[in-house]
C-alpha positions in Angstrom: -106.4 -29.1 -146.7 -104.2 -27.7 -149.3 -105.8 -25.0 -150.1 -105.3 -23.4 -146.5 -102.0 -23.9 -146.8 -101.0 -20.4 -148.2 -103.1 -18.9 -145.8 -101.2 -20.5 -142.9 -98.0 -20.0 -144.9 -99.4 -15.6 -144.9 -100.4 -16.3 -141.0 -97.1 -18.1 -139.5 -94.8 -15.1 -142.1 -96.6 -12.4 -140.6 -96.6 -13.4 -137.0 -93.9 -11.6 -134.7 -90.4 -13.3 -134.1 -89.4 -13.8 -130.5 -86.3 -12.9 -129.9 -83.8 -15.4 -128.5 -82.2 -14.3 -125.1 -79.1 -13.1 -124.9 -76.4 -15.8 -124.3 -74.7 -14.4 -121.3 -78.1 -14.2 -119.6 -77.8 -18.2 -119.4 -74.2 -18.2 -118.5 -74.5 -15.7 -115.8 -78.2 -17.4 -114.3 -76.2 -21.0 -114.4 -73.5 -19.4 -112.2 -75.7 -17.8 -110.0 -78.3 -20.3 -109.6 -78.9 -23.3 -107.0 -81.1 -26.5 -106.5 -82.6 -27.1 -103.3 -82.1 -30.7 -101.2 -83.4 -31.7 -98.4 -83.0 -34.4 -97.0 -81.5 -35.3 -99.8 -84.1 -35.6 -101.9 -84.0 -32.6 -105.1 -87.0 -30.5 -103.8 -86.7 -27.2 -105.8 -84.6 -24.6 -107.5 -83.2 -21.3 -106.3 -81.1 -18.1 -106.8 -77.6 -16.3 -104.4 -79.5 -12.4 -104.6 -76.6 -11.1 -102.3 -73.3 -12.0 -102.8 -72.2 -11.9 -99.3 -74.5 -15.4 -99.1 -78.3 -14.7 -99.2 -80.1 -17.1 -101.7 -83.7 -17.3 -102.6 -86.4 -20.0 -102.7 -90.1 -21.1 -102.8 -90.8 -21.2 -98.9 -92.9 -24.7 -100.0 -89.6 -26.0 -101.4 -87.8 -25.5 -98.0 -90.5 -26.7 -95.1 -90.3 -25.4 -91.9 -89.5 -28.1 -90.1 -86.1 -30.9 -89.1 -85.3 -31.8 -92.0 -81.8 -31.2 -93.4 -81.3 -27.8 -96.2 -78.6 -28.1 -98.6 -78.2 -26.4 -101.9 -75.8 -27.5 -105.0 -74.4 -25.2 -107.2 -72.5 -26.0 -110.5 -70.1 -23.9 -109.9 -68.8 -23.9 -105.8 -70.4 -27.1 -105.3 -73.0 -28.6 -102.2 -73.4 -26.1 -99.4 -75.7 -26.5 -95.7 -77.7 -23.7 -95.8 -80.5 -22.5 -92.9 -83.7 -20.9 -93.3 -83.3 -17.1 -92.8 -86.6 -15.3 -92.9 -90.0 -16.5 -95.1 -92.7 -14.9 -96.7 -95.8 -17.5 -96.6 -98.1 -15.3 -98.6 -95.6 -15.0 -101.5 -93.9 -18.5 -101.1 -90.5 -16.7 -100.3 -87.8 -18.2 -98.6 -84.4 -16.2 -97.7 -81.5 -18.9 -97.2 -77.6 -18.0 -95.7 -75.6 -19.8 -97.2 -72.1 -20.5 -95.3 -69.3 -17.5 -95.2 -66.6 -17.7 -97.7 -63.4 -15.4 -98.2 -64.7 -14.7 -102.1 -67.9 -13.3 -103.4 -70.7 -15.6 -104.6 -72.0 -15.0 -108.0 -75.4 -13.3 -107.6 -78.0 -12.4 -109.8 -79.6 -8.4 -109.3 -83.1 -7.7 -109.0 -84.9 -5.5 -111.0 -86.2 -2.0 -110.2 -89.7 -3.6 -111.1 -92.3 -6.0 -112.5 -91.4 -6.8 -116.1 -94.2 -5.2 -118.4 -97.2 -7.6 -119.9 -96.4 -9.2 -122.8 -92.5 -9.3 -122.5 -91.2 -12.3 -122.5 -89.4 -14.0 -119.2 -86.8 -16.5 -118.8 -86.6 -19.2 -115.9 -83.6 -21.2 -114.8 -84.2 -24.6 -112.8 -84.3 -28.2 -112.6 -87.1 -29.4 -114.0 -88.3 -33.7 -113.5 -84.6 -33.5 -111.8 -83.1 -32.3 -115.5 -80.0 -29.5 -114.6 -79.9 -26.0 -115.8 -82.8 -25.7 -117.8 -83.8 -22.7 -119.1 -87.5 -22.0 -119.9 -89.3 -19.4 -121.7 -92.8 -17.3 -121.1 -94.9 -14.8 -121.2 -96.2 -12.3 -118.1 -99.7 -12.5 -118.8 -101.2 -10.0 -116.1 -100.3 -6.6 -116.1 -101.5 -6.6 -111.8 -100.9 -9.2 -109.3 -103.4 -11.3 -108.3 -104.2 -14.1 -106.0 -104.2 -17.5 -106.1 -105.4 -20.7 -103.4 -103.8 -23.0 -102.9 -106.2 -26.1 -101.4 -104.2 -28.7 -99.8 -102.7 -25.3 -97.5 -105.6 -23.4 -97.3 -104.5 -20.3 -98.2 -103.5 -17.4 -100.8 -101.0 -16.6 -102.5 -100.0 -12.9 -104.4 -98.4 -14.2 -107.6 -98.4 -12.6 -111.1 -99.8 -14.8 -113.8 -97.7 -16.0 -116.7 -98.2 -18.2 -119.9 -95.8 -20.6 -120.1 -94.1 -23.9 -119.0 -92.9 -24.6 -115.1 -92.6 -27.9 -114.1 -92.2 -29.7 -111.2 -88.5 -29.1 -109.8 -87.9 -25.4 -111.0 -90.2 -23.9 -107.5 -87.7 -21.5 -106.5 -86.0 -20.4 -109.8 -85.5 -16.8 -110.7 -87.7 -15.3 -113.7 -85.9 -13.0 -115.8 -86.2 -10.3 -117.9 -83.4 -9.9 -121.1 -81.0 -7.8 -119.3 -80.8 -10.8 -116.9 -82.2 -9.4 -114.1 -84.5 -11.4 -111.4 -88.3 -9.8 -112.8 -90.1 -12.7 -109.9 -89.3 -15.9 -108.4 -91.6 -19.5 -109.9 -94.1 -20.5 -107.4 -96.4 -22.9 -109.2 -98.6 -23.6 -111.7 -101.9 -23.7 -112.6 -104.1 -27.2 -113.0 -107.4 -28.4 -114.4 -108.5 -31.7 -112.6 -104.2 -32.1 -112.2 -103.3 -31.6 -115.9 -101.4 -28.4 -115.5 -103.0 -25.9 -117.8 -99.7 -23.7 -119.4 -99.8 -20.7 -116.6 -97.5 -20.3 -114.0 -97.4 -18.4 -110.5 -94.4 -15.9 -110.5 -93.7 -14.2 -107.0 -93.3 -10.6 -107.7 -89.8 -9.0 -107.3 -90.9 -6.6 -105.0 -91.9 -8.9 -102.1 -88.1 -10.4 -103.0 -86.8 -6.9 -101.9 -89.1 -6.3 -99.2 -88.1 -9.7 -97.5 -84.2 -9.2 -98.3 -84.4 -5.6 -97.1 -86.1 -7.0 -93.9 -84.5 -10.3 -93.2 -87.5 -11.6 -91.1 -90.6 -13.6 -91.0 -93.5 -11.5 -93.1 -96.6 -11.1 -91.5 -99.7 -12.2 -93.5 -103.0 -11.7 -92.9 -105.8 -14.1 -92.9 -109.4 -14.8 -93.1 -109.3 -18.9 -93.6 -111.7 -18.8 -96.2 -111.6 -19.5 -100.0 -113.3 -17.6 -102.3 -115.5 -18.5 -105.4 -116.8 -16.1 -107.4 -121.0 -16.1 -108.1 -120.9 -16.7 -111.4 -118.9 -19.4 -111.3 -121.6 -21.6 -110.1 -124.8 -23.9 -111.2 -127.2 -22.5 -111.8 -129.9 -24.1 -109.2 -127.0 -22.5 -106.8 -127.6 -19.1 -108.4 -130.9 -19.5 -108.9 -131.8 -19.2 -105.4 -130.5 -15.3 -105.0 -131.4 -12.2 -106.6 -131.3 -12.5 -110.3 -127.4 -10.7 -111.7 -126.6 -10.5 -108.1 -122.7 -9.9 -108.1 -120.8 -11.6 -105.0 -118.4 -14.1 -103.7 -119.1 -17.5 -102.3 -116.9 -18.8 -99.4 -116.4 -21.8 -101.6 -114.1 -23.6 -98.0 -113.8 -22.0 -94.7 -111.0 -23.6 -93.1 -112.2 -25.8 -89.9 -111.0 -23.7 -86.6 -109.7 -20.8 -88.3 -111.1 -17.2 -88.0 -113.8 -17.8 -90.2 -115.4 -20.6 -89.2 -114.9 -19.6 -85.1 -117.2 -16.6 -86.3 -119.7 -18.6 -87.4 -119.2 -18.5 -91.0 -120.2 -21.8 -93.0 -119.4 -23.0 -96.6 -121.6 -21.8 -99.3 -122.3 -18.5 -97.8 -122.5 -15.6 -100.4 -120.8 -12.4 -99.2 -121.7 -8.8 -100.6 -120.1 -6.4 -98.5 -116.7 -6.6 -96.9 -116.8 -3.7 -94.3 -119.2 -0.8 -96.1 -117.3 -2.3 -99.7 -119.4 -3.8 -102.3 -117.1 -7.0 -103.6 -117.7 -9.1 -106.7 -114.4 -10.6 -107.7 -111.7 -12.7 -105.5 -109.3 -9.4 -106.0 -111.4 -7.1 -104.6 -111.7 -9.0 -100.9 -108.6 -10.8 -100.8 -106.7 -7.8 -101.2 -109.0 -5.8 -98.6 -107.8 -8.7 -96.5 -104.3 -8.6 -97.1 -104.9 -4.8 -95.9 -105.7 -5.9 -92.3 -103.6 -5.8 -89.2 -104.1 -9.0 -87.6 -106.3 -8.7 -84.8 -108.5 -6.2 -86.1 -112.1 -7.1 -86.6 -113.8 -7.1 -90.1 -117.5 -7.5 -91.3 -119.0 -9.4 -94.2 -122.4 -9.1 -95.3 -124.0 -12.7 -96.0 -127.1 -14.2 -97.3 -128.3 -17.3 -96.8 -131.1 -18.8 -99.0 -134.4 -17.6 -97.1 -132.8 -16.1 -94.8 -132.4 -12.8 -93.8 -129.2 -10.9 -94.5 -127.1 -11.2 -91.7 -123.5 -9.2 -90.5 -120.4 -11.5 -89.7 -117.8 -9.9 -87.6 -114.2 -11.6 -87.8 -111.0 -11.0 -86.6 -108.4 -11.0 -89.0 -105.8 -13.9 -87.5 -101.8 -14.0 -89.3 -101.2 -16.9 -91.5 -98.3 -18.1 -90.1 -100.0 -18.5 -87.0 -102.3 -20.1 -87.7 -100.5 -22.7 -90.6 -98.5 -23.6 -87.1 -101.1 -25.0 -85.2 -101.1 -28.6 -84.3 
């Protein structure tokens, strides 16, 4: 043990300092920054991005249905707020907050995605503990897209390595200069231990849906996607040897999907006349679609013949409100 001590010592003295973040980042997030009640109850975090009165949200931390929206802020207090326009596919919520003769303090987006390997700062309530300010790393250079089981559906997030607990959904990730770099979303788990990366909604869709200021439209297949090599091997045994595909690993019951005729465990090759191998290459394809228009996946089934599934692309929203 102690003689790997100097080498640790050499290891830990050559290994890069993070820099702390600037002190009026905090100040100026704390002022700007909200928690989300409903009902009562402390369901989230959130952000003013307009000063005139527009906050931001995790749609998830704001449900679309009776229950009473409030947010509480530090510095003007608790304030009703209703739901303004949402974007399902990127957990984004757009809350107006009620007119007031001054300004609220707001936070300003970036002009883009903060670059990989910078570090990001989050402001929230995390376990129901007040202005909190968390620390990590963007970890994808790309969005990407995650499921989401107990929903049943996608979401475009960028991937980063660090801490985001339960309470800070909504808060605004930062870059140095203070600027809002993505909103938190979630986090990812291992059989419910949470796993150190976290969803962050990119700042683009933030602009998109402010610029907007109604309900996006998200297109949707019902189906979630496993990629071949992420199964047993009696599964993959009984396909071509280094075959390269997807498996529809759950096809929501009555959704596009499955009213096509498309069942759970299929493996799909071809989306259209595109070859797909990872959950990128389809879901974005997907996300491409107008809803409505008809799409084609090549399947196989074990001794079966390939076969051609045609399915009309439905929108998420839609379909999330059915009874």
């Amino acid at each position: 043990m102690d003689r790997c001590m100097p080498l640790l010592a050499l290891i830990l003295l050559a290994a890069p300092a993070r820099a702390a973040a600037p002190p009026e980042l905090y100040a100026r997030a704390v002022e700007a920054s909200v928690e989300i009640l409903t009902d009562d109850q402390l369901d989230g975090s959130g952000f003013v991005v307009d000063p005139a009165g527009i906050a931001v949200t995790a749609a998830h931390a704001v449900p679309d249905d009776k229950r009473r929206i409030e947010v509480r802020s530090p510095v003007w207090g608790r304030r009703p707020v209703h739901v303004l326009a949402r974007d399902v596919g990127h957990d984004i919520a757009l809350l107006k907050l009620p007119d007031r003769p001054e300004p609220y303090p707001a936070l300003p987006l970036a002009a883009g995605p903060a670059p990989v390997g910078s570090d990001v700062y989050l402001l929230g309530a995390p376990l129901f503990r007040h202005g909190v300010l968390l620390r990590a790393m963007v970890a994808r250079s790309a969005p990407t897209y995650e499921y989401l089981p107990d929903q049943q559906y996608y979401l475009r997030i960028f991937h980063l390595s660090g801490p985001s607990p339960v309470g800070t959904s909504g808060g605004p990730w930062m870059n140095a200069a203070g600027r809002v770099v993505g909103l938190q979303s979630g986090l990812m788990h291992d059989g419910g231990v949470p796993v150190g990366i976290a969803y962050m909604a990119p700042v683009e869709a933030i602009r998109r849906l402010l610029d907007g200021r109604r309900d996006a439209t998200t297109p949707t297949l019902r189906i979630g996607f496993e990629e071949l090599w992420e199964q047993s091997d009696s599964f993959r045994r009984r396909f071509p040897p280094q075959l390269e595909a997807l498996v529809a690993g759950r096809v929501t019951p009555g959704g596009p999907a499955a009213r096509a005729g498309l069942r759970p465990r299929d493996v799909i090759t071809h989306f259209g006349e595109h070859r797909v191998r990872l959950r990128d290459d389809i879901i974005g394809r997907i996300r491409a679609l107008r809803p409505g228009e008809p799409v084609d996946l090549r399947v196989l089934r074990p001794g079966e013949a390939p076969r051609t599934v045609r399915i009309a692309a439905a929108r998420l929203e839609t379909e999330l409100a059915r009874p």
